[in-house]
N, C-alpha and C positions, 0 to 999 in steps of 0.2 A: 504494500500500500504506500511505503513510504516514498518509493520510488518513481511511481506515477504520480503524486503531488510534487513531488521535485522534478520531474521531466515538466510539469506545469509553470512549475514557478520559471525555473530556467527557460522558458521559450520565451517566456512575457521579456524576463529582461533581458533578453536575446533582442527579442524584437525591438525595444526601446535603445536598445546599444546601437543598431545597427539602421534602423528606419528613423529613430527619434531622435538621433544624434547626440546622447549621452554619452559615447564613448570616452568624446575631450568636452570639457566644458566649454561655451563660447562666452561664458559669464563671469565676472569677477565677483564674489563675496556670495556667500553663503544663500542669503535669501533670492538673490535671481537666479540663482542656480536652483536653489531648492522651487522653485516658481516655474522655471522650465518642466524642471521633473515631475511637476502635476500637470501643467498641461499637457505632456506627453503623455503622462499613465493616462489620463480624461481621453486620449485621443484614442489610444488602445482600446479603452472601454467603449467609444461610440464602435469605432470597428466591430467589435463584440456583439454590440446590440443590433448593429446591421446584418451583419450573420447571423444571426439567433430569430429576428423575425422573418416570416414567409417571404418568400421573392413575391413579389406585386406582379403580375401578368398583365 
């Protein structure tokens, strides 16, 4: 069980390293940095919710 929530966790921040641009920060000090890395994780999460509801035909 452990392993499949950790295959979880590691994709997201996979994806945020590589799609979201967290890898380097482009931000100096703490809070815009930390301010990017919510917008990102938010962006994840809309992704998310677009795959999770029905395709619209």
């Amino acid at each position: 069980m452990s392993q499949r929530v950790r295959k979880r966790v590691e994709e997201i921040f996979g994806w945020m390293k590589t799609v979201g641009g967290l890898r380097k920060t482009r931000y100096r000090g703490l809070a815009r940095t930390q301010l990017h890395a919510y917008l990102v994780a938010a962006a994840y999460n809309l992704l998310r919710i677009a795959r999770l509801s029905p395709a619209l035909a």
